[in-house]
C-alpha positions as CSV (number, residue, x, y, z in Angstrom):
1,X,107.6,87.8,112.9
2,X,107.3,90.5,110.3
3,X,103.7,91.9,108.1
4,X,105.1,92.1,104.9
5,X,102.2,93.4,101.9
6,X,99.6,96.1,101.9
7,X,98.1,94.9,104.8
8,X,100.9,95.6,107.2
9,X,100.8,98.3,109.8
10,X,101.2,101.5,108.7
11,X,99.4,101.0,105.2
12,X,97.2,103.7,103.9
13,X,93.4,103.3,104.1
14,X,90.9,105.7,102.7
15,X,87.2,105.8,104.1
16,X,85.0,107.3,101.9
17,X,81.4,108.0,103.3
18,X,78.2,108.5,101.4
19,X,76.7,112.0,102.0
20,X,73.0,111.5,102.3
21,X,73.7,107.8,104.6
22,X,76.8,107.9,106.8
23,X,76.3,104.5,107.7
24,X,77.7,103.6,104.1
25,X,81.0,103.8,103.9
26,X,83.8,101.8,101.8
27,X,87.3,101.4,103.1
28,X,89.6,101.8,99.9
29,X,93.2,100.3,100.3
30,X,92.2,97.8,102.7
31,X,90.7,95.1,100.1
32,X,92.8,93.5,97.4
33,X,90.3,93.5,95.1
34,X,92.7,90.5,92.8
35,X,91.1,87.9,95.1
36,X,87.8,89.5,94.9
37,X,87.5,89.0,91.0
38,X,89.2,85.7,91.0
39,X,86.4,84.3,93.4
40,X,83.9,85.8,91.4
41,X,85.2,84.7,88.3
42,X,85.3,80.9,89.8
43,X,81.6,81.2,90.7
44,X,80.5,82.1,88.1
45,X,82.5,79.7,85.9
46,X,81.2,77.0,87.9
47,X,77.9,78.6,88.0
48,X,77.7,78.5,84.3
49,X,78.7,74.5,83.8
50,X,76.4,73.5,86.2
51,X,73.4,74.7,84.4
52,X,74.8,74.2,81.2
53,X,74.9,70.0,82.3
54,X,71.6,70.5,83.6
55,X,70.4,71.6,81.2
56,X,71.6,69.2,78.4
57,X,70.4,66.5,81.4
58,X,67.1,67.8,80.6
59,X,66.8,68.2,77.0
60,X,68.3,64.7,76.9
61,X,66.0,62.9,78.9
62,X,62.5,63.6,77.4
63,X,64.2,62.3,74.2
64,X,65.0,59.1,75.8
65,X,68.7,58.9,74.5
């Protein structure tokens, strides 16, 4: 079996900590930030044409049509 990728053994990670709060940190290298924005564009897509047929369902109802 073999890690093939970023993710594999050996791959570089960067911590970076905040200053003034150690406890924040962000692990740079680690995340593959492609999956990150496709998720989140996904969301929001659906986000978006859910309240756009809701709201149509509303304007559409008090009209009666």
């Amino acid at each position: 079996m073999s890690v093939e990728g970023r993710f594999g053994v050996g791959a570089a990670v960067t911590v970076r900590y905040d200053v003034a709060d150690p406890r924040r940190f962000e692990i740079q290298g680690w995340d593959a930030t492609t999956a990150d924005r496709v998720f989140a564009v996904v969301g929001s897509l659906l986000t978006g044409t859910t309240l756009l047929a809701l709201l149509i369902r509303l304007l559409i109802r008090p009209l009666g049509l």
